[in-house]
C-alpha positions in Angstrom: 31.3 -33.6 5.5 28.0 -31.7 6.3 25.0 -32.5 4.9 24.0 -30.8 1.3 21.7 -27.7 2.0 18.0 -28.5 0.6 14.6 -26.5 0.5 11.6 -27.4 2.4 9.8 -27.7 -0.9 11.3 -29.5 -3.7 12.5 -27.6 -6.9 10.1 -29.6 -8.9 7.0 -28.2 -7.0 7.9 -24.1 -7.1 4.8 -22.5 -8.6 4.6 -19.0 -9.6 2.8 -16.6 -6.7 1.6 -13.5 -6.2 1.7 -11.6 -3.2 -0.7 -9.2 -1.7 1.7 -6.6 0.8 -0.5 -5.9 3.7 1.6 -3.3 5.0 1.6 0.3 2.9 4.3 3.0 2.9 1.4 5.4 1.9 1.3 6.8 5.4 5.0 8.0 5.6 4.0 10.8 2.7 0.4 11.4 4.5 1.8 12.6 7.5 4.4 14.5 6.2 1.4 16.4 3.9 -1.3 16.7 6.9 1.2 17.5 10.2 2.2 20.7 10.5 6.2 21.6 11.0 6.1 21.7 14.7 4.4 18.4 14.4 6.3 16.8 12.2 9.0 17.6 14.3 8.2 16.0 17.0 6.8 13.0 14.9 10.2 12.5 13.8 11.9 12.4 17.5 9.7 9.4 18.2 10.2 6.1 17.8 8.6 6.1 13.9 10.5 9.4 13.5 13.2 8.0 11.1 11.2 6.7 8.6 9.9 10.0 7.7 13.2 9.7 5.3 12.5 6.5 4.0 13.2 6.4 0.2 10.8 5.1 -2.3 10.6 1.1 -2.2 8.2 -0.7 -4.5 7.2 -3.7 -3.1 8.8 -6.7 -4.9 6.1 -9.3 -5.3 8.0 -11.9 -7.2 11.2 -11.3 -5.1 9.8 -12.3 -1.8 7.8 -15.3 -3.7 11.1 -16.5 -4.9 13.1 -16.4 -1.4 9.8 -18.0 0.4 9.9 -21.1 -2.0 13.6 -21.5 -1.1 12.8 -21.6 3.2 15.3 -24.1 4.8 13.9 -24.1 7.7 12.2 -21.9 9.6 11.1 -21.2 14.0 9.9 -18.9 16.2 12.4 -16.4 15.6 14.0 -16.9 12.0 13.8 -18.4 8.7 16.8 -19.3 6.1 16.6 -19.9 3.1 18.6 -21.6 0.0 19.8 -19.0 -2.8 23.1 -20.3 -5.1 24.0 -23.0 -2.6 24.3 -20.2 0.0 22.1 -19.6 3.0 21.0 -16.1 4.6 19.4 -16.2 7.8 16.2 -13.4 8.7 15.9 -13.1 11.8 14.9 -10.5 15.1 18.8 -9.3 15.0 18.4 -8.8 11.3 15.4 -6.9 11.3 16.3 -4.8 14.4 19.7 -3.5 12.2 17.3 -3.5 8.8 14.5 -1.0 11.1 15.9 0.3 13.8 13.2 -0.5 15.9 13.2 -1.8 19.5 13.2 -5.1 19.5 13.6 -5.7 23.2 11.4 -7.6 26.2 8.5 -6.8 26.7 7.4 -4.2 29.7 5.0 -4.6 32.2 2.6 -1.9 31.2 0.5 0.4 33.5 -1.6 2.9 31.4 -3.9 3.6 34.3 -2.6 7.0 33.5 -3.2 9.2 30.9 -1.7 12.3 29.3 -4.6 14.1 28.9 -8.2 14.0 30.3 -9.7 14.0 26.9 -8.2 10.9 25.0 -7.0 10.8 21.5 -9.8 8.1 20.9 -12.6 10.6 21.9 -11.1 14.0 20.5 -10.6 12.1 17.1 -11.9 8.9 16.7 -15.2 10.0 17.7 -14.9 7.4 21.0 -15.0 4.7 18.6 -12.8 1.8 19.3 -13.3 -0.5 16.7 -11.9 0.2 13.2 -9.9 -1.3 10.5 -6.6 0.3 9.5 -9.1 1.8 6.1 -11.0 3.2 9.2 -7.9 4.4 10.8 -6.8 6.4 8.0 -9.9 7.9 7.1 -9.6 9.1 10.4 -6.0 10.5 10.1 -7.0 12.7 6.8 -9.5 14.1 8.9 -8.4 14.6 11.7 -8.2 18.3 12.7 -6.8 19.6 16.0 -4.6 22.5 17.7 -3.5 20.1 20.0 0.0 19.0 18.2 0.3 16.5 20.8 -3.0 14.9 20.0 -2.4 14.8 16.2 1.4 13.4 16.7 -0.3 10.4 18.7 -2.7 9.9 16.1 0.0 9.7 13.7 2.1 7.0 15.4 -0.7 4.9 15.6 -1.9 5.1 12.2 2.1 4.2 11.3 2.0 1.5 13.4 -0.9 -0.5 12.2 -0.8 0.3 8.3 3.0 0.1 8.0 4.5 -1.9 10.7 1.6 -4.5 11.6 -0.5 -4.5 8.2 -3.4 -6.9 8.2 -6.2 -8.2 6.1 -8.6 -5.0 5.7 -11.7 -6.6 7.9 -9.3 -7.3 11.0 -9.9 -4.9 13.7 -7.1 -2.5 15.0 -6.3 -4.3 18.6 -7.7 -1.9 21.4 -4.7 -2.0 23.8 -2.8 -0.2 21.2 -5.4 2.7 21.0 -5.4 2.9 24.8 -1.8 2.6 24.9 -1.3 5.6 22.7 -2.5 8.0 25.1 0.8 7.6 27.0 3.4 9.0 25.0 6.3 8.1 26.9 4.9 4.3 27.4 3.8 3.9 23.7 7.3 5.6 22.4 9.2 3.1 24.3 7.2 0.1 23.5 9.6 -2.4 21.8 7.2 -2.4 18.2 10.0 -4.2 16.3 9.6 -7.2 18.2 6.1 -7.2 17.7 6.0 -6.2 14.4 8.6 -9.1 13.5 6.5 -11.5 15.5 3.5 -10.5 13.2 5.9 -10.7 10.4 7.7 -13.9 10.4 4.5 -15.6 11.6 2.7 -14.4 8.2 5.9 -15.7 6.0 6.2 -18.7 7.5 2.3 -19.7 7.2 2.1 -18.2 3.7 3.1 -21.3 1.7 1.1 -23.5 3.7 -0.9 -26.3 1.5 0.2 -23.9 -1.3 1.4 -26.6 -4.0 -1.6 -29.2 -3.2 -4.1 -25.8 -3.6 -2.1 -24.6 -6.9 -1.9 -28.0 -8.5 -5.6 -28.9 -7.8 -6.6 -25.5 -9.4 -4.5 -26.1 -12.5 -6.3 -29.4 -12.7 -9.5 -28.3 -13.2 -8.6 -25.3 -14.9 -5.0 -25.4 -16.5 -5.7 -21.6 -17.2 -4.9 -21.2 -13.8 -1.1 -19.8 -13.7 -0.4 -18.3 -10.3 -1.3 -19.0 -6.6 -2.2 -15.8 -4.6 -1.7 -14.7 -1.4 -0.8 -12.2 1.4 2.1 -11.0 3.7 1.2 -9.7 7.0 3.1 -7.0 9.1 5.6 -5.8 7.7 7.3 -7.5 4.2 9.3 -4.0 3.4 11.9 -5.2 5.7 11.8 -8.7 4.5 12.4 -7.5 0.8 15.1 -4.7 2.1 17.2 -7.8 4.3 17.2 -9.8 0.6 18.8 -6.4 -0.6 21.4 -6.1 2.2 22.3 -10.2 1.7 22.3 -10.7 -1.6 25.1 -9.1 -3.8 24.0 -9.8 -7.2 20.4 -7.9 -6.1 22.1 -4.7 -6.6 22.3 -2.5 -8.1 19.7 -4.3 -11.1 17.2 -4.6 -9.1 17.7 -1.9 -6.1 20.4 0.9 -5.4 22.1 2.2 -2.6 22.5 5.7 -1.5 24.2 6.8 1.3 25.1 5.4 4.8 22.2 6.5 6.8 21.4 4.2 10.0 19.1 2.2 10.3 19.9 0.5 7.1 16.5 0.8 5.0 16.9 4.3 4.5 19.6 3.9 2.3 17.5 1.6 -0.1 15.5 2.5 -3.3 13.7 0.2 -5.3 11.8 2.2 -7.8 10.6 -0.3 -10.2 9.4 -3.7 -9.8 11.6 -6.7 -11.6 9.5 -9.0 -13.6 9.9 -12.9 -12.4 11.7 -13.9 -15.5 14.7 -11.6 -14.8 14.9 -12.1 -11.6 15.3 -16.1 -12.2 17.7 -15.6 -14.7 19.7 -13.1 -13.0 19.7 -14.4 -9.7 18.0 -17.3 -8.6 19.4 -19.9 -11.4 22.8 -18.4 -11.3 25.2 -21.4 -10.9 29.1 -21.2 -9.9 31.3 -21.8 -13.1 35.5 -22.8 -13.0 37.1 -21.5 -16.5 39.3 -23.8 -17.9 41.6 -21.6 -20.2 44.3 -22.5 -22.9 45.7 -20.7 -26.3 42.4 -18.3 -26.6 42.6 -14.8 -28.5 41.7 -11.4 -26.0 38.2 -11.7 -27.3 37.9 -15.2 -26.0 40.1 -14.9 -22.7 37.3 -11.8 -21.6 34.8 -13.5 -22.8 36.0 -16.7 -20.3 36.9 -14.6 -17.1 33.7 -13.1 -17.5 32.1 -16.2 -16.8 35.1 -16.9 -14.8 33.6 -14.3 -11.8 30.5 -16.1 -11.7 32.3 -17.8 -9.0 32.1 -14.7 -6.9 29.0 -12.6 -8.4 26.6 -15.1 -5.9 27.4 -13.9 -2.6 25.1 -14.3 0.0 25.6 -13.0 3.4 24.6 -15.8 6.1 24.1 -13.1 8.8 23.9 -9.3 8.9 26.9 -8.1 11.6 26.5 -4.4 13.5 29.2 -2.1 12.4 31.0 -0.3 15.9 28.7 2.5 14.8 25.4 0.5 15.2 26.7 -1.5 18.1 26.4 1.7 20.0 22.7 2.5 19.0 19.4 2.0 21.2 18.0 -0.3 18.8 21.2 -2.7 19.3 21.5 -2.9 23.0 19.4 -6.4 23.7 21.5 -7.7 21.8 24.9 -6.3 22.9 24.6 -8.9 26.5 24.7 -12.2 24.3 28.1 -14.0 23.8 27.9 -13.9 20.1 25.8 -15.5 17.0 26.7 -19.2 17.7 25.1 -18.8 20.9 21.1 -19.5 21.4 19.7 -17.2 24.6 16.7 -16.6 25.8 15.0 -13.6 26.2 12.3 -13.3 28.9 8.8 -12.3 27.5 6.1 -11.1 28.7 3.6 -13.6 30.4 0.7 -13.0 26.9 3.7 -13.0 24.7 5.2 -16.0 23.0 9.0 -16.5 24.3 11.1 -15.8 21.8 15.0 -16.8 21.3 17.5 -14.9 19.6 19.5 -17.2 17.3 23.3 -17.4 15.7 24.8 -19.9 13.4 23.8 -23.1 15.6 26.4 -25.1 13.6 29.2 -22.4 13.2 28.8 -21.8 10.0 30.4 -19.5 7.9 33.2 -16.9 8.0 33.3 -13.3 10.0 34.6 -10.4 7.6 36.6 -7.8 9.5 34.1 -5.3 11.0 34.0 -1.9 9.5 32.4 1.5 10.4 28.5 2.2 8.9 29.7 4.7 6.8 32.2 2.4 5.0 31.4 1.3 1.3 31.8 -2.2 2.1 29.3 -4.2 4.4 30.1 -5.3 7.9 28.3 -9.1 7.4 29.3 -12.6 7.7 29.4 -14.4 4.0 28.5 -17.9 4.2 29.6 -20.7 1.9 28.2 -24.3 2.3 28.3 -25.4 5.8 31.2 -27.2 7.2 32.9 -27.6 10.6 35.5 -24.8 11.1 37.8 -24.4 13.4 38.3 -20.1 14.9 42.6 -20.6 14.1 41.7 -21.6 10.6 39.2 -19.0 9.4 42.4 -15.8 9.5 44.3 -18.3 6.7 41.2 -19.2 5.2 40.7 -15.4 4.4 43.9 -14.1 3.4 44.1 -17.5 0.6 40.6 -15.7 -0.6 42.3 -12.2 -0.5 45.7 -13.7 -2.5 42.8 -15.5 -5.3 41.2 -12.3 -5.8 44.8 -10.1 -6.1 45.6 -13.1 -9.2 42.3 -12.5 -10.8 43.0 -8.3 -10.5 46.4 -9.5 -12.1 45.0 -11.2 -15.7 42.5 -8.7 -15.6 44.8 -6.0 -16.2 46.9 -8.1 -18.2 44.1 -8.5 -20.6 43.6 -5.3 -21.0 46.8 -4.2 -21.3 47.8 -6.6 -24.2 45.6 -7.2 -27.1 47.9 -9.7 -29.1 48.1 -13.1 -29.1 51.3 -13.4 -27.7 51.5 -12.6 -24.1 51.9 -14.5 -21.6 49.3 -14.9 -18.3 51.0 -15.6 -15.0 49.5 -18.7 -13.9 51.6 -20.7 -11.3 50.7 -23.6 -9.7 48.4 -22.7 -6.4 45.6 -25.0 -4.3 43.3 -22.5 -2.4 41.6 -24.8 0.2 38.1 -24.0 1.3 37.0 -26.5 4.0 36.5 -29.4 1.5 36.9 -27.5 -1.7 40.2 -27.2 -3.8 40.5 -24.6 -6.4 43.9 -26.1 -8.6 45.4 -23.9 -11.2 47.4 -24.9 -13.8 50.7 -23.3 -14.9 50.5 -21.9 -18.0 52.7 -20.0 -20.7 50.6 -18.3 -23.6 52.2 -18.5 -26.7 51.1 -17.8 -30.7 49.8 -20.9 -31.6 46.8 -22.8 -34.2 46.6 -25.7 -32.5 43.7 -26.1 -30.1 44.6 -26.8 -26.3 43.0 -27.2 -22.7 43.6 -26.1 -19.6 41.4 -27.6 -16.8 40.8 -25.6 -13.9 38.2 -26.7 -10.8 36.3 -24.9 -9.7 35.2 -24.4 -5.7 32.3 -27.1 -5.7 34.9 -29.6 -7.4 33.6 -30.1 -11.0 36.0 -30.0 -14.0 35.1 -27.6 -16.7 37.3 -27.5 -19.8 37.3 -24.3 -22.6 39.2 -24.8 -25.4 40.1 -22.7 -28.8 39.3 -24.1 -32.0 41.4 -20.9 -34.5 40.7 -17.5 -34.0 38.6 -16.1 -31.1 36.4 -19.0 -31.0 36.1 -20.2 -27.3 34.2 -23.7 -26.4 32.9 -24.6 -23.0 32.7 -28.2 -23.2 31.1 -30.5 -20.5 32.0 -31.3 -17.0 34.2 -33.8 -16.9 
């Protein structure tokens, strides 16, 4: 039997954060207000064009907190992390289906080059090459030129250092980039995503560093002291977007979706921003629950089934899959060579840039829904359950016992609210749903009219023994594990 999953960082030491988003969606509405429609149009056929319909997303402070206190473990190229017993992964493959941005090698640049004789540094950044991103968009609200080409550049680089690689506001805007941008072609092509991942995983998985030795010491000398603060680098959005995609019971409370646009995040709105308590009652202390059910009234039976589906509200998708749609997209293609998600492979880097590997389930760990086009309600992912070895031949049965569970609950649901008396009778039969090493054992059962008080015990997928019981009327009693 595997291992139990744990976090890094024990339970007892979580400590309520703040976060600090480096990276700003403001830009998205500042271009559209200052280019003009021929620019915009060509804004949006480059390789920043498609956030130009990016929905409204308030950034989620006490979200991402949460999901960076549960890390696993973390490397160069992903982090899991522990939400109700489950584990998602966030990695490269993830961020390049979240974006739709090029995630792949690397090029071997020569910008010796240019477009233009007069660069987009001296027509509009006065020749000045270094600035902060507040510098940078100063600049851009400026900025005025009849040369739409000029202006369009301008624009993609102000996106690409406020949105996609934020940073702390004295940290200069790297030169090669404003160099870089005066070859349209060479700067449009440049795999961004890979280094605006890099930028971002590095910031997550350094952000917690020292954190509960720095928080506790504070509250020591002043216990006034309630939350530890800190910052994200690059970009978070897509951090707190994967969470969305990943974790069922997020939506739609706490996000919505609308539509089946590709890339993913432009189907996501967030327009308020959850407070921590809700979001740790909600989601992050859910726990799984088996029903134990026996001579209950209607009020008590809907009452117990819906507690009952608590065993499937926390779903967490271990790995985000391409649909056939987004298989066939640019953005998709570096990965489209590897022999699947169990496989590690390396991909060659440039000689400046840290080698990065793009990694599956390293222990073949959960269970691969059947794929299904991007426009399809339901997701094409793989949901994970607690890891344990699999075998390929078993995980067809495994499914179709999950699909024949689900059918039995539709059954009593409609039975329940079909029949409002006492004296009906739910269908249980005898039936063992095997889950790797979990049993789910339901008792048979006839309902009849009665006053005396009876159990049925009913286990639930992590094994523990829950019993309900009536005591007259629609009284219902969860009693202890047993």
């Amino acid at each position: 039997m595997a291992p139990k999953l744990q976090t890094k960082m024990k339970e007892s030491e979580f400590f309520p954060g703040k976060i600090t988003c480096l990276s700003t969606l403001r830009p998205i509405e500042n271009i559209k207000l200052k280019l003009t429609e021929r620019q915009e149009k060509i804004f949006k056929n480059s390789c920043f064009g498609h956030f130009i319909d990016m929905k409204e997303v308030q950034f989620s402070s006490h979200l991402c907190h949460k999901m960076l206190l549960r890390e696993v473990s973390s490397n160069d190229y992903e982090m899991r992390f522990l939400v109700g017993g489950s584990e998602g992964r966030f990695s490269m493959k993830e961020f390049a289906l979240i974006t739709g941005l090029n995630c792949g090698k690397y090029p071997r640049l020569d910008i010796s080059q240019k477009d233009e004789d007069e660069t987009v540094c001296d027509a509009l950044l006065n020749g000045e090459t270094r600035f902060t991103n507040q510098h940078l968009e100063k600049a851009f609200l400026a900025a005025d030129t009849a040369n739409d080409m000029q202006m369009v550049k301008l624009a993609m680089l102000y996106f690409l250092e406020c949105v996609l690689l934020g940073k702390e506001r004295k940290v200069l805007i790297d030169t090669s980039h404003i160099h870089m941008v005066d070859h349209f072609e060479t700067f449009n092509n440049f795999p961004w995503g890979r280094k605006s991942f890099n930028v971002t995983l590095s910031g997550m998985r350094r952000a917690l560093k020292n954190r509960v030795q720095k928080f506790q010491a504070k509250q020591a000398t002043k216990p006034a002291h309630k939350e530890e603060k800190y910052s994200l680098l690059g970009f978070p959005y897509s951090f707190q977007v994967w969470a969305y995609e990943a974790i069922s019971v997020l939506t739609p409370t706490f996000a919505q979706k609308e539509g089946h646009a590709l890339p993913r995040i432009l189907n996501w709105k967030a327009m308020s921003i959850p407070k921590e308590t809700q979001l740790e009652k909600e989601v992050f202390s859910k726990k799984t629950v088996g029903i134990h059910l026996d001579n209950c009234g209607t009020a008590a039976l809907d009452r117990a089934f819906t507690n009952f589906f608590l065993i499937f509200q926390v779903k967490v998708y271990q790995m985000l899959n391409p649909t056939k749609t987004e298989k066939e997209k640019a953005y998709m293609q570096c990965w489209m060579h590897l022999t699947g998600d169990n496989v590690q492979e390396a991909v060659a880097e440039d000689d400046n840039e840290l080698q990065l590997l793009v990694s599956g389930d390293k222990d073949g760990h959960g269970e691969e829904l059947e794929e299904l086009d991007a426009y399809s309600d339901a997701p094409s992912q793989k949901i994970f359950s607690p890891p344990r070895p699999q075998k390929n031949a078993e995980l067809g049965e495994i499914k179709n016992q999950l699909d024949r569970l689900e059918e039995k609950v539709d059954q009593i649901l409609q039975l329940l609210l079909a029949k409002k008396s006492l004296s009906y009778q739910l269908p249980f039969q005898l039936q063992e749903s095997v889950y790797g090493n979990n049993t789910m054992r339901r008792k048979s059962k006839k309902r009849k009219r009665s006053s005396r008080a009876k159990n049925v015990v009913m286990t639930d997928i992590r094994g523990n023994d829950l019993v309900v019981s009536e005591n007259g009327g629609d009284n219902l009693e969860m009693m202890d594990s047993l």
